[in-house]
C-alpha positions in Angstrom: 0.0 0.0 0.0 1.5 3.9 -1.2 1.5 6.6 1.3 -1.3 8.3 -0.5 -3.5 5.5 -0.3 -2.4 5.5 3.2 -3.2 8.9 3.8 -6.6 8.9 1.9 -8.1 5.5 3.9 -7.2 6.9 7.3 -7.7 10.1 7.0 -4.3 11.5 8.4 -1.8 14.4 7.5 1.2 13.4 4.9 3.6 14.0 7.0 2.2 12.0 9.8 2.4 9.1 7.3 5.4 9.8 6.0 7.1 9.8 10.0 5.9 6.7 11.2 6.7 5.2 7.6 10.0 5.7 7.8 10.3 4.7 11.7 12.9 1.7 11.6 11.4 0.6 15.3 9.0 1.8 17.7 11.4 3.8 20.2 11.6 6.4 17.4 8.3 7.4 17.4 7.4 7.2 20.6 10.8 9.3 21.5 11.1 11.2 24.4 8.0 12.7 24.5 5.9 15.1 22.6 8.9 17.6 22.6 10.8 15.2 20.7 13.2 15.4 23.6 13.7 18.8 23.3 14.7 20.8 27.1 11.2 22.3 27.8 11.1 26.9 27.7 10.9 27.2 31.4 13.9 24.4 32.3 16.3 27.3 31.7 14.6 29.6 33.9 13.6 27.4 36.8 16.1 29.1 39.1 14.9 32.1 38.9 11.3 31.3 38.9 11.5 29.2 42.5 13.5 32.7 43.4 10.7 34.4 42.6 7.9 32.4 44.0 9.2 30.2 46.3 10.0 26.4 46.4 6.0 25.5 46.0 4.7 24.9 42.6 2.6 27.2 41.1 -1.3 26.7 41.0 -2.9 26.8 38.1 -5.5 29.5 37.2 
């Protein structure tokens, strides 16, 4: 089956297709989360947030 047939019977974007088609195993898709790994925006800042606020977490509105 091609990748457009693929992408016509499920209804899914190309490039959705195209990722997990050329996914040698399952580890790579699944990754390190849905940052690809990536550091997330506040890591870099932590310190200075806890500064800020204190050692509690924040509540959420």
């Amino acid at each position: 089956m091609g990748h457009s047939q693929i992408v016509t019977e499920l209804g899914l974007d190309p490039k959705t297709v195209r990722k997990f088609m050329r996914a040698d195993t399952a580890e790579e898709l699944i990754g390190a989360g849905p940052t690809g790994g990536r550091q997330p925006s506040l890591d870099g800042h932590a310190a200075y947030l806890i500064a800020r606020t204190g050692p509690k977490p924040l509540k959420s509105c």
